[in-house]
C-alpha positions in Angstrom: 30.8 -12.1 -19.2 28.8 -15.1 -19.0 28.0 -14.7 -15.2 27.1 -11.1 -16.0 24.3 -11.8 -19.1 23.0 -14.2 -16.9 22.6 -12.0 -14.0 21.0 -9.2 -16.4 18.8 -12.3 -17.9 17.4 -12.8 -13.5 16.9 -9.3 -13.3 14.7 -8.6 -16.2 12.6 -11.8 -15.0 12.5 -10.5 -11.5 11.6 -6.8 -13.2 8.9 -8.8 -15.2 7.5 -10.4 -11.8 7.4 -7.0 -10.0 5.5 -5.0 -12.8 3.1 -7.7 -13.3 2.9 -7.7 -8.9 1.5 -4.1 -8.8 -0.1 -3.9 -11.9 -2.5 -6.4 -10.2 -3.2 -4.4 -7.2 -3.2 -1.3 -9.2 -5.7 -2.2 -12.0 -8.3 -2.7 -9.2 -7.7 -0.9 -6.6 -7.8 2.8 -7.5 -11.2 2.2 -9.4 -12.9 -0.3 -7.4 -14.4 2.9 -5.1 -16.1 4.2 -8.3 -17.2 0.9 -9.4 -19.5 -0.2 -6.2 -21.1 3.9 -6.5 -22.2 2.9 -9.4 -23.5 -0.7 -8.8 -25.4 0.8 -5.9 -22.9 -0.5 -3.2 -21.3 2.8 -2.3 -22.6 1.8 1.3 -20.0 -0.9 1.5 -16.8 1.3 -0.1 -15.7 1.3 3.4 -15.1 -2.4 4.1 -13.9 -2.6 0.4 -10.8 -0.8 1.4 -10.8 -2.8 5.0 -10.2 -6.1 3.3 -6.6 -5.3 2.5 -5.4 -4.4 6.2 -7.3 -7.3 7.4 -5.2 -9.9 5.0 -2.4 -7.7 6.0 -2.8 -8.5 9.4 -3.4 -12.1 8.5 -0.6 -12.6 5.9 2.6 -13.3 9.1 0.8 -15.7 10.2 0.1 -17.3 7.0 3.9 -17.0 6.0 5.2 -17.9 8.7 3.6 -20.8 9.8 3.7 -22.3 6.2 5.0 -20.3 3.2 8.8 -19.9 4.8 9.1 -23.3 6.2 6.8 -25.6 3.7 6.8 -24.7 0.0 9.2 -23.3 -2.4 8.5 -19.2 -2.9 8.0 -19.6 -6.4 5.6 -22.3 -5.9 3.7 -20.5 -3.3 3.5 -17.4 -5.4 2.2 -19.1 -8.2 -0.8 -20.9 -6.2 -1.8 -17.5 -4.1 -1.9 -15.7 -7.6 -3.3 -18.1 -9.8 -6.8 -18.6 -7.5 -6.5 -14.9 -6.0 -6.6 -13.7 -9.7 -9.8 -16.2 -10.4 -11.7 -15.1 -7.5 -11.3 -11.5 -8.5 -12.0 -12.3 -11.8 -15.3 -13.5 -10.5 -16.2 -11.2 -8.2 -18.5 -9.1 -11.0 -20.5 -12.3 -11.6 -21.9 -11.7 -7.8 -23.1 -8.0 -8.3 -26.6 -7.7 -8.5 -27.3 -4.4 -6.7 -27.4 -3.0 -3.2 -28.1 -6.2 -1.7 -24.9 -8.3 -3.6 -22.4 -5.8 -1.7 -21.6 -8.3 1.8 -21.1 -11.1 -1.1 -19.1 -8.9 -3.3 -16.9 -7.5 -0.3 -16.4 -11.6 0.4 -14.5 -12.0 -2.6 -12.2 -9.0 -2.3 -11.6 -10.3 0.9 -10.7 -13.6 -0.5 -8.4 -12.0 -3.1 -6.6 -10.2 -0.5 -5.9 -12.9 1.5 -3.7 -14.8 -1.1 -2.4 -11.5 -2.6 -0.9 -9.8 0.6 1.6 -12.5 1.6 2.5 -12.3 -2.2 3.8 -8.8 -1.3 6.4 -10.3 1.0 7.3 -13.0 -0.6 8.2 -11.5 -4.3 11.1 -9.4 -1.9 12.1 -12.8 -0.6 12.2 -14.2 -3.9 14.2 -10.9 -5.7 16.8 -11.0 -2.9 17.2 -14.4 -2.8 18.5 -14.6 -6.7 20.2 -11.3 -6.8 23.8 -10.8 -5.9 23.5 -7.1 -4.5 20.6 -6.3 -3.2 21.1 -2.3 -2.3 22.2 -1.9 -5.9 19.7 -4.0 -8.1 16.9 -4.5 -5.5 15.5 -0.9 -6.4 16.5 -1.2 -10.0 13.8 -4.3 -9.9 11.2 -2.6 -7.4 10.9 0.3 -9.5 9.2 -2.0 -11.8 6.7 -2.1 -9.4 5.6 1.4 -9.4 5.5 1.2 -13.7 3.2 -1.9 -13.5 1.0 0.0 -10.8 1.2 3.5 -13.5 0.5 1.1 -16.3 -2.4 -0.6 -14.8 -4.0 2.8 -14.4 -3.6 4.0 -17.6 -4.6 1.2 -19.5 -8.3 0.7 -17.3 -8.5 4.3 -16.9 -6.7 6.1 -19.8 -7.4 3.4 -23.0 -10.8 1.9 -21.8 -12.4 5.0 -19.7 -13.6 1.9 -17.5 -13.2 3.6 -13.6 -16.9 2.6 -13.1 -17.0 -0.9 -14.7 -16.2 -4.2 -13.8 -13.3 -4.5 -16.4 -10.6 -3.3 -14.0 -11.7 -6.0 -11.9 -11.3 -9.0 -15.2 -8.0 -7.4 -16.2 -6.6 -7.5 -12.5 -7.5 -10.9 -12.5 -6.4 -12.4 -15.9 -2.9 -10.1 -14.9 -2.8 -12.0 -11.6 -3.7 -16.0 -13.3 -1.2 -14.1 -15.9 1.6 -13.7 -13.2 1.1 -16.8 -11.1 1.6 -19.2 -14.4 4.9 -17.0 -14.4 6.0 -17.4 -10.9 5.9 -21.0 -11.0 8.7 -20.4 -14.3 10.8 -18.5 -12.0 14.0 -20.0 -10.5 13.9 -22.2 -7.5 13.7 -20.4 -4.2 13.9 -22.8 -1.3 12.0 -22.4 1.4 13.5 -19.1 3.5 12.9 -20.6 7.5 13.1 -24.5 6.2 13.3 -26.6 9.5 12.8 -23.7 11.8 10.4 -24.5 14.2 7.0 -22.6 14.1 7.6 -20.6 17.3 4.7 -18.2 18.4 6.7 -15.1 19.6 8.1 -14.9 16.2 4.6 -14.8 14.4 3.5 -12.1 16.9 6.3 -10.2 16.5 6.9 -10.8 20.4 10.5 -9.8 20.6 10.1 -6.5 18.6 8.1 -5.4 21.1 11.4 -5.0 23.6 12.3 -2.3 20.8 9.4 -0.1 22.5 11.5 0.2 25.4 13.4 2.9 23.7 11.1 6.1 23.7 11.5 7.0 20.2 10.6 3.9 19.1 7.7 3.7 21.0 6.6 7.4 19.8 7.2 6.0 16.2 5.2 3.2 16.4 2.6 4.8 18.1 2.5 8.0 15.6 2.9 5.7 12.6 0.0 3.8 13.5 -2.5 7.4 14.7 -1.4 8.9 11.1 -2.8 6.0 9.3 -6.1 6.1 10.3 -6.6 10.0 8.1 -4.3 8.3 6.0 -6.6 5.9 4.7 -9.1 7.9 3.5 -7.1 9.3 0.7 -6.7 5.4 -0.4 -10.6 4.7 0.2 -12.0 7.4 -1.0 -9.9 10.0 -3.3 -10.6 8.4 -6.6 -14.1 9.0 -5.7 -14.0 12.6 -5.0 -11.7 12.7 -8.5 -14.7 11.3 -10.4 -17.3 13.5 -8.4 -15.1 16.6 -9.1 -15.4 16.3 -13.0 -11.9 14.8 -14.0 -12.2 12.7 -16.9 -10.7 9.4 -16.3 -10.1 9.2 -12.3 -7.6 6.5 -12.0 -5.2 8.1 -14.5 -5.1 11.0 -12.5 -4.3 9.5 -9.6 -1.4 7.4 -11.2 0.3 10.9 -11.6 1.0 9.6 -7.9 2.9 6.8 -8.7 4.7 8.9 -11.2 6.0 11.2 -8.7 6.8 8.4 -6.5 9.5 7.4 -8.8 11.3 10.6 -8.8 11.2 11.0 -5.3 12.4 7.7 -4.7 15.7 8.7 -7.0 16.5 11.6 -4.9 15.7 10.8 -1.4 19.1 9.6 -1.0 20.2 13.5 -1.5 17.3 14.4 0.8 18.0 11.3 3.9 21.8 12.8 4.1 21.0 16.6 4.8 18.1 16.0 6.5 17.8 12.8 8.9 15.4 10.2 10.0 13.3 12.6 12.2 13.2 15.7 9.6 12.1 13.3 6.5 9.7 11.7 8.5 8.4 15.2 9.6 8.1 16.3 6.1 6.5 13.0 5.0 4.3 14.1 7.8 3.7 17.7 6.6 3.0 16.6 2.8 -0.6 14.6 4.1 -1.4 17.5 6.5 -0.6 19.7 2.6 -2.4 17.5 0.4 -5.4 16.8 2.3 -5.5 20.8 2.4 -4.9 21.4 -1.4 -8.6 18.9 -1.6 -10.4 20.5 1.1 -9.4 24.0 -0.8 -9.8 22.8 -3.9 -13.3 20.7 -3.5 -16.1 23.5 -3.7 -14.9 24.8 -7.1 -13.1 21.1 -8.3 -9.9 23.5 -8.7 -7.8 21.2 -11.2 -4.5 22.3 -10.2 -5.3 22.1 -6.5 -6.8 18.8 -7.0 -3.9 17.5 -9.0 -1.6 19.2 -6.7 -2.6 16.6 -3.7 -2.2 13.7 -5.8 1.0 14.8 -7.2 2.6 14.8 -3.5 2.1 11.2 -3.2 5.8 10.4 -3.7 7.3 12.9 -0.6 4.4 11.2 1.2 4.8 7.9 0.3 8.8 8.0 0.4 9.5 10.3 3.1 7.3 8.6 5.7 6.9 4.4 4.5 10.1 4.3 3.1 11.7 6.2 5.8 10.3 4.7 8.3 11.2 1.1 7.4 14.9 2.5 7.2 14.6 3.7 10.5 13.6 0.4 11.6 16.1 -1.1 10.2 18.8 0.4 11.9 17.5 0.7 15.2 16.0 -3.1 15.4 19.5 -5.3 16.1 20.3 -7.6 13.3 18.5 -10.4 15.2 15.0 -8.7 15.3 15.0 -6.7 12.0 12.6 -9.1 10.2 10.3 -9.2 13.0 10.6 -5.4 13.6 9.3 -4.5 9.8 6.5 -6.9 10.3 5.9 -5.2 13.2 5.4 -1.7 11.6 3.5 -3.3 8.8 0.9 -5.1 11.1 0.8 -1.1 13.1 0.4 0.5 9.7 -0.8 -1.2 6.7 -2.7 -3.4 9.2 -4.0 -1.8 12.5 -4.4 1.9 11.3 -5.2 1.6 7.6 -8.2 -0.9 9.2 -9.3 1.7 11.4 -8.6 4.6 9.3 -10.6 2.8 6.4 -13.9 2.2 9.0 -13.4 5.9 10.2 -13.2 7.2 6.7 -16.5 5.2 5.7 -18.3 7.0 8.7 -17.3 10.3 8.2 -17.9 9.8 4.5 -21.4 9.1 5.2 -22.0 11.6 7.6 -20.9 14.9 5.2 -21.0 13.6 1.5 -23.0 10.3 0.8 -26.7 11.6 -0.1 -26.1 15.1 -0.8 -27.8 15.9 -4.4 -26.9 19.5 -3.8 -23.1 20.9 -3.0 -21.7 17.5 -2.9 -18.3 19.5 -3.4 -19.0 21.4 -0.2 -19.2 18.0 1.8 -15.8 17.0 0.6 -14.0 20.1 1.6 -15.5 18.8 4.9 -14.3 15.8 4.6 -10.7 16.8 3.8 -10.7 18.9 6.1 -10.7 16.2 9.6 -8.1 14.5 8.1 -6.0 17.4 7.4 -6.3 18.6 11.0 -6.0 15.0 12.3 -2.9 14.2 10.3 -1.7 17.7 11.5 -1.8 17.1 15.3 0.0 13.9 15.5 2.6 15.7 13.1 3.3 18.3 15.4 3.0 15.5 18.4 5.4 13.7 16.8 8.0 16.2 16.2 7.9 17.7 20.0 7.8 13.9 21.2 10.2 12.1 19.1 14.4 12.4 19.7 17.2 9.8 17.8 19.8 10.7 19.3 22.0 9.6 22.2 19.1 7.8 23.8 18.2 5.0 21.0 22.3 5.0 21.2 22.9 4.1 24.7 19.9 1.7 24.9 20.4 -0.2 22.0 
């Protein structure tokens, strides 16, 4: 009995951690958009949402040259939070205009940089003090997805704030908040302790014999093209919330998060009828849907149609991240797994949300930014690329992509 209070007693500290992770990213994120419109830096929205893939592409390197061989991961947690939570705390103070947005877009960058390993190493530090990992693992991550729901509601929802700076001093007190917590957390020892730092590991070198099989290779190479329309829904969808006439932007968009949960919950019903290739597909098919429901919905602000889009972000989210990862893991021999998921994080969250973000700014600026007259019309032509874009490498994907006896006999 004792073993098992003490094991609940982890897991409510690990939950705690894990809320307080994404309600950090989440208090920030979804409003930051609105935020720099209306401090005259809507220029610079672009490289706002750039700074994230950047760290993301940064963060291996970081981790695995001195997070998993140096430091303990509590330790390391509580550093990266403590002074990523200060700097974005801070990062009002520099506003001042048009002019303050390269300075401004510094410090998000900054934050970035010590929050993305943290994304990695909270999962190290959750599996390393639980004692079944497929049972309570999404029992603690689903915490996650509250603390991201709760951080919207509370900037959005209670203090109307989706164009102020306050988002920005609550994700930061949350994030001083959770890295004073970390260092409370039980001692994880370092994961790769007296590993040597060896290159082809940080580069993911050996993963890349995994694009030897054609399906992987068609994966990769699809998961990467979709994130580019992909990221404008994360750059620039609160902003076309707000400009539609919905009260309280970032609340709306947390109905995302809510659907996330549910969808999470079932897609083990969904993975055994359907299979890796058909959820990916119809993770696929609910972008190519919900950039469609905007560009439909964007002349008049249609509510429902609006709401609609947001409301498919768990089959996106689930069915095609979540999927894919799982895909990954059981192709990838036991050896490679690790470096194969960092793999599709540096193609995705890296690599294509980068591009995808740059693309998104451009094409943002080209059909909405400095209309003063059907500003609705320009985003139904800005929904509409990515909903064609997202659609051809959908239908690519399905004619190209096979797992089947080919993966087998290669593997």
């Amino acid at each position: 009995m004792g073993a098992d209070v003490k094991h609940s007693f982890i897991g409510a500290r690990l939950s705690a951690m894990m809320f307080l992770q994404f309600f950090v990213w989440g208090a920030w994120f979804v409003t930051v958009g609105n935020y720099m419109l209306k401090t005259e830096m809507g220029d610079a929205i672009g490289w706002a949402y750039s700074v994230g893939p950047i760290a993301a592409i940064l963060s291996p390197f970081l981790l695995g040259m001195v997070a998993d061989r140096f430091f303990a991961t509590e330790r390391v947690l509580g550093v990266l939070h403590v002074v990523g939570g200060l700097v974005l705390y801070c990062s009002p103070m520099v506003v001042d205009g048009a002019a303050s947005s390269s300075l401004f877009v510094t410090m998000l960058f900054l934050h970035t940089v010590c929050y993305m390993p943290t994304l990695g190493l909270t999962n190290t530090l959750a599996f390393h003090n639980i004692t079944d990992q497929e049972k309570q693992f999404p029992l603690i991550r689903v915490f996650g997805t509250l603390g991201w729901i709760a951080a919207n509601f509370v900037v959005s929802k209670v203090f109307h704030a989706d164009e102020t700076a306050l988002p920005l001093q609550i994700a930061g007190g949350a994030g001083v908040l959770l890295g004073l917590y970390c260092l409370t957390l039980p001692h994880t020892p370092p994961p790769a302790k007296g590993q040597k730092i060896s290159v082809r590991d940080l580069l993911c070198l050996d993963a890349l014999s995994l694009l030897k099989q054609r399906s992987f290779l068609v994966f990769i190479v699809s998961s990467t093209l979709i994130c580019i329309p992909l990221a404008a829904y994360y750059a620039y969808a609160p902003v076309f919330v707000n400009t539609s006439g919905l009260a309280d932007p970032a609340f709306k968009m947390s109905f995302g998060q809510m659907s996330e949960i549910f969808f999470m919950l079932v897609m083990p019903l969904f993975f055994a009828r359907l299979g890796v290739k058909k959820m990916l597909l119809v993770g696929m098919f609910a972008w190519v849907a919900r950039y469609g429901l905007f560009a439909l919905g964007a002349p008049a602000g249609t509510l429902w149609m609006i709401l609609a889009g947001i409301a498919l972000h768990g089959v996106c989210y689930d069915f095609f991240f979540v999927t894919g990862q799982i895909y990954v893991d059981k192709v990838a021999p036991v050896a490679l797994r690790g470096q194969a998921q960092g793999l599709l994080i540096l193609v995705t969250q890296g690599i294509g949300m980068l591009v995808g973000a740059q693309v998104a700014a451009k094409l943002y600026a080209r059909v909405v930014q400095g209309r003063e007259v059907d500003v609705l019309q320009g985003w139904q032509q800005y929904w509409l690329i990515p909903c064609i874009a997202a659609a051809v490498i959908m239908v690519l994907f399905g004619l190209l992509f096979t797992n089947g006896k080919e993966d087998a006999e290669q593997e």
